[in-house]
N, C-alpha and C positions, 0 to 999 in steps of 0.2 A: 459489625453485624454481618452475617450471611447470607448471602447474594442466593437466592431462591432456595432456601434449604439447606441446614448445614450437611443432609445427607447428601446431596448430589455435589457440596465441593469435597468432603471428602473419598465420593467415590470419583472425582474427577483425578485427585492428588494421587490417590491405588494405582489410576492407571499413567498417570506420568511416574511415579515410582518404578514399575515393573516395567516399564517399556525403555530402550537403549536406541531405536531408531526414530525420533518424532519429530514430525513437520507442521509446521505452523503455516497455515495459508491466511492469510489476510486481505480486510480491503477498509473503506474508508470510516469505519465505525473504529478502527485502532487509534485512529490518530485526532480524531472530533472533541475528545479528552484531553486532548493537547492546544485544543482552542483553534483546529484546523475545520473548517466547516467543509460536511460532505458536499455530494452533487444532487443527490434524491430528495434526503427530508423535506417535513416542511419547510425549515429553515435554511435548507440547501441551496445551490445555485441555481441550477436548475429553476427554482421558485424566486428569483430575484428578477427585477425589471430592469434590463439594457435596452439600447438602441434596438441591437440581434439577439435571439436567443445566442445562451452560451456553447449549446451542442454545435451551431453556426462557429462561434464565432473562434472556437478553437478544435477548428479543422483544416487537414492540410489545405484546401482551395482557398479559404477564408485566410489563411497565414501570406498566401502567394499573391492574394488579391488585395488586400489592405492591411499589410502589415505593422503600419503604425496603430492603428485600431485593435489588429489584436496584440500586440504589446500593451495596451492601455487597460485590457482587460487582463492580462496574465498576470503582469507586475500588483494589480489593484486585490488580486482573489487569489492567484496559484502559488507566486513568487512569494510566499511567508518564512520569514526568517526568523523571529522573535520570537519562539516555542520551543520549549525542553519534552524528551521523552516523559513519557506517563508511566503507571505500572505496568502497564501491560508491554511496554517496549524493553524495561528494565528488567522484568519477571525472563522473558525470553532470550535476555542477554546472559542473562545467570544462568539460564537451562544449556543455553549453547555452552558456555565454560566446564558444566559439570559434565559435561559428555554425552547429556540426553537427546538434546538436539542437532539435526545433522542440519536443518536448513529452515528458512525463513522465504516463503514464497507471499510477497505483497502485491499489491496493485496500487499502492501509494506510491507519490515521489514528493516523498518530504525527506527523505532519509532518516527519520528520527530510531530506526533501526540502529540503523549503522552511529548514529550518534550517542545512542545506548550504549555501544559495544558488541553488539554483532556483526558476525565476520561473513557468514553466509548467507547470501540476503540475493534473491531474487528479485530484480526491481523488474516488473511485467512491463509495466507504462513508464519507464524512464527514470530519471531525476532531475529537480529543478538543480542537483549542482554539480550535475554537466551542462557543458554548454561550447558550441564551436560554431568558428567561425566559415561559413559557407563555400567562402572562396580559397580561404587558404587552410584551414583546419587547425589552427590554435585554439586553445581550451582557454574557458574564463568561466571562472565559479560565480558562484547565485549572487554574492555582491558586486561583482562588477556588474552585472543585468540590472538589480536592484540599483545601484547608484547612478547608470546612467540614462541619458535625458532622449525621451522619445524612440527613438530605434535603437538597439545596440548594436554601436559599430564597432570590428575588429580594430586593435589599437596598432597590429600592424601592418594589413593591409587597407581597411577601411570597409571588409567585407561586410553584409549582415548575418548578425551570429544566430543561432537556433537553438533551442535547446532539445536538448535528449530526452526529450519526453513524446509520448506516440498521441499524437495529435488523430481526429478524426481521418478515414481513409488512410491510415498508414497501416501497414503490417507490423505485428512484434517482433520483436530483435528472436531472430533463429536460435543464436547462443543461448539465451533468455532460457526461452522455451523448453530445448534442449535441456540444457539443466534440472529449471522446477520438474518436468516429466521423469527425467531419471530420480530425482530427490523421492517425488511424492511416490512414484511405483518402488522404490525401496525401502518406505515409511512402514514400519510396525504400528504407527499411532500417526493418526492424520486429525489434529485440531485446528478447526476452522474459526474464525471470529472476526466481526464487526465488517461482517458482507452481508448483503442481501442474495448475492447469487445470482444476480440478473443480467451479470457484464459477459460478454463473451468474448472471446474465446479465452478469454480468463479463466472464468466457472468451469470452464470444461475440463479441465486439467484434473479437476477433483475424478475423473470418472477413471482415472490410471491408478487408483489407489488400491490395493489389495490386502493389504494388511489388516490388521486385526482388533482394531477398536478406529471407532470417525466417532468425533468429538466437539457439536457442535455450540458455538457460544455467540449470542446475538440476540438484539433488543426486540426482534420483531422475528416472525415464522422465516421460516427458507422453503427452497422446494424441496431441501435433501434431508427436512426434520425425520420425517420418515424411517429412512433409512440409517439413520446415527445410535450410536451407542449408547448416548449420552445427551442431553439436549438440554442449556443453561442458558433460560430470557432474561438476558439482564446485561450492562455494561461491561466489556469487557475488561477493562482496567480496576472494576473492581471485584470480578470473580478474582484476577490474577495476582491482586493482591493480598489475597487471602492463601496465595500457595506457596512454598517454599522449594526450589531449586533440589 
């Protein structure tokens, strides 16, 4: 069945057809389909009851001040490893193959990107699979965090490992940045999905876009409906399984 009209998915398909430069920017409505709970919704973390709130409890002061606590909270909600890509992860691995797409800008760190098969992936806020150790800087992926007990300690010095994910008060990785800004101000076609637009200086990135169709897909308003070409309320996993590569 079609996701808000079958006119507006196949004038979505028109313009992923005709366009050879296109960027997908994303954030946590991509991967909620995947059984990854956002931070906003009702059902989101944000709306769950801890000890601290979670905005607290994963920030850099909070990580430096009681880091077994917040390990207790990362491993129990962020650390998910038991989830396959969706369509919409799978949709945009196939656009990147055929040549349509030059880049994949998220604000997720699930990688289910790169788990699909995409090669150019922007991760804004990190991945749970990085991860190094403080002192000495050996790498250890999301199962060793996930399997081990209370803090994770480096196995060869005994440091405490961190993950590469941009905790509150931290700045974005410059490379990062760099990058998604060159991609999106390159973009012929800027489709945005499963964000609300409210994170910054994430959101902001969209405003380097100059090209010639913005394409937005999402369950609920934005503040850039306005301004878009195109504008599909509805899950984004299943507009994108209704398109073809």
């Amino acid at each position: 069945m079609a996701i808000n009209g079958e006119d507006k998915i196949r004038e979505l398909q028109e313009i992923i057809d005709t366009h050879k430069r296109i960027v997908f920017f994303g954030g946590a409505g991509v991967s909620t389909e995947s059984g990854i709970p956002d931070f906003r919704s009702q059902d989101g973390l944000y709306n769950m009851q801890y000890r601290y709130p979670p905005e607290m409890i994963i920030s850099r002061s909070f990580f430096e001040q009681d880091t077994e606590e917040f390990y207790r909270f990362y491993k129990d909600k962020m650390l998910i490893l038991d989830v396959e890509p969706n369509a919409a992860h799978r949709f945009l691995a196939e656009l990147e193959k055929s040549g349509r797409l030059t880049a994949v800008v998220t604000q997720n760190i699930d990688g289910l990107h790169q788990k699909a098969g995409s090669r150019k992936v922007y991760e804004l806020h990190g991945s749970i699979h990085r991860n190094y150790c403080r002192r000495c800087g050996k790498f250890f992926d999301a199962e060793y965090m996930k399997n081990s007990v209370g803090i994770p300690k480096c196995s060869e010095c005994g440091g405490v490992i961190k993950p590469d994910v941009v905790l509150y008060e931290e700045g974005l990785d410059s490379d990062v940045i760099n990058g998604a800004v060159r991609a999106i101000s390159e973009a012929d076609c800027l489709i945005i999905g499963g964000t609300s637009l409210v994170v910054y200086p994430a959101a902001g990135l969209i405003d380097y876009f100059r090209g010639d169709r913005l394409v937005l897909v999402n369950k609920s308003a934005t503040s850039r409906d306005r301004s878009a070409d195109l504008v599909i309320s509805a899950p984004i996993g299943e507009v994108f399984s209704q398109l073809h590569a």
